[in-house]
N, C-alpha and C positions, 0 to 999 in steps of 0.2 A: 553616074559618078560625078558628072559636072555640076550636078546640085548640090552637092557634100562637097567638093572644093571648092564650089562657089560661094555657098555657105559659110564656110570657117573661113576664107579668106573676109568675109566680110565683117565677120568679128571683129578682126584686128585693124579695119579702116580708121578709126581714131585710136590710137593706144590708149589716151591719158582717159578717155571718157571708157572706155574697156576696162582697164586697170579699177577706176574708180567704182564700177558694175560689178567685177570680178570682189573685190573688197568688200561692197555690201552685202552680195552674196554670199559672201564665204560668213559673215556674222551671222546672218539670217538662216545658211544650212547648220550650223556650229551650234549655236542655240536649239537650233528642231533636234539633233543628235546629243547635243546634252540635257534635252528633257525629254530623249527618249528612254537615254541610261540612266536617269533621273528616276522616272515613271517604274523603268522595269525593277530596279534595286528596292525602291522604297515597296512595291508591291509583292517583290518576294520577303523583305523583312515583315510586312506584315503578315503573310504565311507563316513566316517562322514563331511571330511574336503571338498568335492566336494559338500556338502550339505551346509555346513553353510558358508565356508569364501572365501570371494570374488566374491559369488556369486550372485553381485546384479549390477543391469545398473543405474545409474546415467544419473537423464534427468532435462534439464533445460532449460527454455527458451532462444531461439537463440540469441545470443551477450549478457547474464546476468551470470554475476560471481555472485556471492555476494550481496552486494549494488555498485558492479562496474557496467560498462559496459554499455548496454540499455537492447532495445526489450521488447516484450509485454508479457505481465503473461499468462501461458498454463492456462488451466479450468481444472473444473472436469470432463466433457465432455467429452476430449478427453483425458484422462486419462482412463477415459473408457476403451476407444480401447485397452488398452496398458494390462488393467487386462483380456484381451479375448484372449490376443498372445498364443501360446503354452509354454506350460514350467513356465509360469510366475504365482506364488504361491499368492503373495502378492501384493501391491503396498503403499508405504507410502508417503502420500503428505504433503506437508508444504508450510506455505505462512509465511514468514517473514516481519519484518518490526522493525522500529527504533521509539525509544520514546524517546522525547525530554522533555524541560521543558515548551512546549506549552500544550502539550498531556498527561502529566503523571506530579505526585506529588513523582515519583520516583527520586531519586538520584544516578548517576552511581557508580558503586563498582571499575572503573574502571580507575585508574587515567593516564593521558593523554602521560606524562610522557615526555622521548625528542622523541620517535615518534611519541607519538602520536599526540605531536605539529608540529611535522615534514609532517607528511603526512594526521593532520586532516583539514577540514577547519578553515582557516585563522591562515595558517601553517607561520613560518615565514621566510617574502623576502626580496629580497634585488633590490631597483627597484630606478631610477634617481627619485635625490632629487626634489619633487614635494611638495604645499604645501601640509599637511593631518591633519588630525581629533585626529588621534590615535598616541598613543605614541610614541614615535621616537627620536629614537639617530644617531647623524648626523656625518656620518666618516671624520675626517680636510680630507681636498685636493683630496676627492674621487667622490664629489658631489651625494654620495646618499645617500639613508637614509634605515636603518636595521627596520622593521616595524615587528612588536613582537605583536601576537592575540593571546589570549590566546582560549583555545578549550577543550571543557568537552567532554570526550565520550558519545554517547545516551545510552539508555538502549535496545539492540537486544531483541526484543518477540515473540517468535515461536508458529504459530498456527501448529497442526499436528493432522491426525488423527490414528496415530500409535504410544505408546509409547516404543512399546519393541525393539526397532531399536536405535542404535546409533547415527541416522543424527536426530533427534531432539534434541540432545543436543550437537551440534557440532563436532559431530566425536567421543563422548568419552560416555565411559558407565560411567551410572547414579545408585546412590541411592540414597534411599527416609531413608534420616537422620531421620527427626522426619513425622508424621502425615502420610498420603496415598496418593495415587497416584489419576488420577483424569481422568475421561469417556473419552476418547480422540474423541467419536464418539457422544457426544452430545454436546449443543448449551450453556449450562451453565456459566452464568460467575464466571470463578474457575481457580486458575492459580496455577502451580507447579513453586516455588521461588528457585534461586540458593543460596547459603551456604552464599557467601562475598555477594549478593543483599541484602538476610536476615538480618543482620547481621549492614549493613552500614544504614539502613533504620529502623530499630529495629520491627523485621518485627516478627511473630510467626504460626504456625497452628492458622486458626480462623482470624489472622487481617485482615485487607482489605486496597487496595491502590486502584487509582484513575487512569483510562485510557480511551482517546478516550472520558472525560467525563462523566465514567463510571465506578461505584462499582463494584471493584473484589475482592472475599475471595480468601486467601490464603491457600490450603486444605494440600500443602504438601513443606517439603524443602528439596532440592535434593544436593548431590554432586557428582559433576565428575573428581574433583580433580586437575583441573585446574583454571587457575586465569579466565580466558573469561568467560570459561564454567560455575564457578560459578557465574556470573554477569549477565544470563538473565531471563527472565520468561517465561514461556511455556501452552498453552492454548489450547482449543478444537481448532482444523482448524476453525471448522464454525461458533465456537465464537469470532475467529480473523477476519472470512472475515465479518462477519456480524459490528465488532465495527470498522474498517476501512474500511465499507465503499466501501469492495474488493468482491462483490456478486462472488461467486465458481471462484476466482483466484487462482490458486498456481505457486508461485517460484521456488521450485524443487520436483521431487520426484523422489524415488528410489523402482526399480522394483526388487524385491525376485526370484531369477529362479531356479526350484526344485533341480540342479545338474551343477556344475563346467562344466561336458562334454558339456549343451547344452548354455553354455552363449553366446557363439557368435554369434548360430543362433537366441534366444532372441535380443539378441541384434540389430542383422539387421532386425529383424520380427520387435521392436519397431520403428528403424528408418525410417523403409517405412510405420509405419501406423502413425506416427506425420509430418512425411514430413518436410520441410522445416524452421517449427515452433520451433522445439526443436534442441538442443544439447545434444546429447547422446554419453554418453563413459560406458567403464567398464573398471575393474580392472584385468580382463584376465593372463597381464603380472605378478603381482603380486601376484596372486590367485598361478599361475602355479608354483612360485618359492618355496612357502610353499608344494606344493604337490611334487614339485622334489626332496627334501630330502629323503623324506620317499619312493619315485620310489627309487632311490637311495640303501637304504636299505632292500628294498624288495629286490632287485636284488641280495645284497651281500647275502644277506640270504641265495635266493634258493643254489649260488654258492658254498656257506659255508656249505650246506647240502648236496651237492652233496659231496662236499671234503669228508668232514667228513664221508659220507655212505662207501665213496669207498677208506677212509684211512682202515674205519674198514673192511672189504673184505677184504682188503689185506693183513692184520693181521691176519684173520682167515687165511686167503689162506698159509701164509709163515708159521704158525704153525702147521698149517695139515700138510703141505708137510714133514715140517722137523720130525713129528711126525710118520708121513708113510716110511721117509727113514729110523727112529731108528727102527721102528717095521717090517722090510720087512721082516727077517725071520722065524716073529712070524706070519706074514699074509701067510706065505709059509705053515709053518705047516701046520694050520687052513683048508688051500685049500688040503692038503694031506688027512686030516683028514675029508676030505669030506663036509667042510662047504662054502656055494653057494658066488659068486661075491655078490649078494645083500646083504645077512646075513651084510657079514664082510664090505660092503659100509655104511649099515643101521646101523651099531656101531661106526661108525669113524663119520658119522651125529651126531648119538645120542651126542657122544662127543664134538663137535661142536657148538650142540645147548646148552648144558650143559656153557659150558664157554660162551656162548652169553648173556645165559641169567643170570647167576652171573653179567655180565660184566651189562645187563640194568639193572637190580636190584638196583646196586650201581650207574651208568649212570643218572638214573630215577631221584634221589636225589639231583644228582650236576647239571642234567638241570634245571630242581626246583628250584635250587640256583641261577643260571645263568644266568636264561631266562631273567628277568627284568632290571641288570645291564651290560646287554652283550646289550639287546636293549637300552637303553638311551646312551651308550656308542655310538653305531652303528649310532644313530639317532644326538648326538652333533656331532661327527665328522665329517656327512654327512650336517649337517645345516650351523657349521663354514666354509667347502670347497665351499659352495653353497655361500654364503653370500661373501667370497672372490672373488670369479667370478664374483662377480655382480658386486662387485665395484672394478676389477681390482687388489685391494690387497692392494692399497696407498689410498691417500688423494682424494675425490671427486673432479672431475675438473684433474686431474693427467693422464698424459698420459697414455693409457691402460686403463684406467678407463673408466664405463662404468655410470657413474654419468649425462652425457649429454643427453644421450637418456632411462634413465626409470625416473619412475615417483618416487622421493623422498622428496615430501610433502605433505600439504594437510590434512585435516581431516578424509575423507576416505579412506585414504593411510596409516595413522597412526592407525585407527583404525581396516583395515585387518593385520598393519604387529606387533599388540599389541596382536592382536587374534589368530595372525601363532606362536606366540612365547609362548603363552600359550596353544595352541594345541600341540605343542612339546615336551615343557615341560611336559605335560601330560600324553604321550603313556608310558603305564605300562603293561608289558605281564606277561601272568598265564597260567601257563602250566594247561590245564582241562582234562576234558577225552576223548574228538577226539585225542587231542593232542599226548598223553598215548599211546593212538588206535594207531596212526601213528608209535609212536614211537617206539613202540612193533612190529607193521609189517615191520620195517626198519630193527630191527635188526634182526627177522627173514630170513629177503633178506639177511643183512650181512651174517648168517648163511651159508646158500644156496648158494651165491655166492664164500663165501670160501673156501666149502667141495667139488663144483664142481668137481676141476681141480684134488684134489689128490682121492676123487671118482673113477675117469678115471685111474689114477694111480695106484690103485690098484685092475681094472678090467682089467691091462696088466700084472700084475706079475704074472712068471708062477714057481709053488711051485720048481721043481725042479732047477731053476737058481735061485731062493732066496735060497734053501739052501747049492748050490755052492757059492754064492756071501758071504756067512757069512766065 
């Protein structure tokens, strides 16, 4: 017991140089505990973020954009296959289609506007003056005529049989404004209405509009906060294939794959079992550049945990020493006086640990403080550097830039890089009690590591040159 009181009394022989060891310490444990809760938050986020974002294949039928392009609708059929690949969790299919005012007593929310005169049918041209039908203004001395058609948007209606996904309402998340959501996997006619469709049409939970010839209640009105997204209506899949008439057609679907790690062999495991039929992509590049931040971070972390372990070692090491060379002729006694190498190593430990653990004590508190604002800190800096790189650091299109070859549109492009940026915004670390665990065994290495060297130090001194040396 005389070693451990001897010990800890000897801590406190200078206060002000104590206090001042006690302070470095306590930054140097502070820092190792807040890049431990650092390290662990950002490495479960990336768990999380290999699970949900970017991790889906996009398939559609071969030469079909949109309502661009051609090619023939995929089935359910062979959708199939695609839910038997390895890795693939889910699959969400959709069959689209446009209602006009042949088909529908709907009205579009959508006004045409100059593009959409521009690039809708009977956009307007400019073609040699011929006679025509339609209105026309005749340019002097050009011989043609500027033919002006006026063009209503249709109303887009999405059959799906998944609602919790984003590609049924064009890339954007949805909420259900007023009334409920609606069986996405039965036959019903029931349709979930956008905010401005609602709205332009005087539309409510309970009414009903007219499609295909056909009474549909309106069970819920949704918004997704955009002008499109609010203008279309959204139906069981197989109450759209069935009122148009499209027996188990779908226009795209999107395959769910359990983990970011296995997307690309999904990926090629779907394209070899649709063959030729489909167009399939993923979002790979995309997915990867949300997760490089937080690699990023993680990295610094470890780094910044090593520094910090082995600033505090050093600290203890450079105050041992200096402590053993003031005490050398008091260790010389000691050994005259017939007390053993271990005795007098196992008091200058005790000392050792004494000041380590004042220094976590307080350390403890300021990683506590730290942890959460050192990682969002870690994690903007590393998202802004990341995001420069991508596009070079200038204007898209700009030399160095990297705008030409990744994917910077699109609705599922917007909606992983709406979902990377609230995944970021997110990571919040909490120091808990592995953490503590960790944190308390670090500095006990700090300890250890620093009583080493003057340990060995003073199992060379020999009592009679320590007390010629004084």
């Amino acid at each position: 017991m005389n070693l451990f009181s001897r010990g800890i009394r000897n801590a406190f022989r200078n206060v002000i140089r104590t206090s001042s060891i006690i302070i470095i310490l306590a930054l140097s444990i502070g820092l190792s505990i807040a890049m431990l809760a650092a390290k662990q938050a950002v490495q479960d986020k990336i768990a999380t973020v290999k699970q949900s974002v970017g991790n889906t294949v996009n398939i559609s039928p071969a030469g079909f954009r949109g309502f661009e392009g051609g090619g023939t609708a995929l089935t359910s059929d062979q959708l199939a296959k695609v839910s038997k690949v390895s890795h693939v969790i889910s699959v969400t299919q959709m069959l689209s289609d446009r209602l006009d005012s042949n088909t529908t007593n709907l009205q579009s929310a959508i006004e045409a506007g100059q593009l959409g005169q521009r690039f809708g049918p009977g956009s307007s041209d400019t073609q040699p003056q011929l006679p025509t039908t339609d209105s026309s203004s005749s340019s002097p001395g050009t011989g043609t005529n500027t033919i002006t058609r006026s063009f209503t948007p249709p109303v887009t209606i999405t059959g799906t049989n998944n609602l919790s996904t984003t590609a049924a309402f064009n890339g954007n998340s949805a909420k259900i404004t007023s009334g409920a959501t609606i069986n996405a996997s039965s036959d019903e006619n029931v349709a979930l209405v956008g905010k401005a469709l609602a709205e332009k049409n005087n539309l409510s939970v309970g009414s009903t509009f007219t499609a295909y010839n056909t009474t549909i209640t309106v069970k819920g009105i949704y918004d997704t906060g955009t002008t499109f997204g609010n203008g279309g209506v959204v139906v069981p899949l197989a109450t759209l294939q069935r009122l148009s008439s499209q027996s188990g057609a779908v226009t795209s679907a999107t395959a769910t794959i359990d983990s970011l790690d296995n997307l690309a062999t999904a990926t090629t495991a779907i394209k070899s079992a649709l063959g030729s039929d489909a167009d399939v992509s993923n979002s790979q590049d995309v997915a990867s550049q949300t997760v490089e931040p937080l690699e990023s971070v993680k990295k610094i972390s470890v780094f910044s945990l090593v520094g910090a372990v082995a600033a505090g070692a050093v600290i203890i090491l450079l105050t041992m020493m200096m402590i053993v060379r003031e005490r050398k002729r008091e260790i010389g006694v000691m050994k005259a006086i017939g007390a053993s190498n271990a005795k007098i190593m196992g008091q200058f430990i005790v000392e050792a640990l004494t000041l380590t653990i004042l220094g976590l004590l307080v350390g403890t508190l300021v990683g506590i403080a730290a942890a959460s604002p050192i990682t969002k800190t870690l994690v903007t800096n590393s998202t802004t550097s990341s995001q420069s790189q991508q596009f070079g650091g200038g204007p898209m299109g700009a030399p160095g830039s990297n705008a030409g070859s990744r994917p910077v549109g699109g609705p599922a492009f917007r909606s992983i890089q709406q979902t990377s940026r609230q995944t970021l915004q997110n990571i919040s670390a909490s120091v808990g009690g592995s953490t503590l665990a960790l944190g308390a065994g670090l500095a006990m290495l700090i300890a250890i590591l620093g009583s080493a060297v003057p340990a060995y130090i003073i199992s060379t001194i020999k009592p009679a040159e320590a007390m010629r040396s004084e």
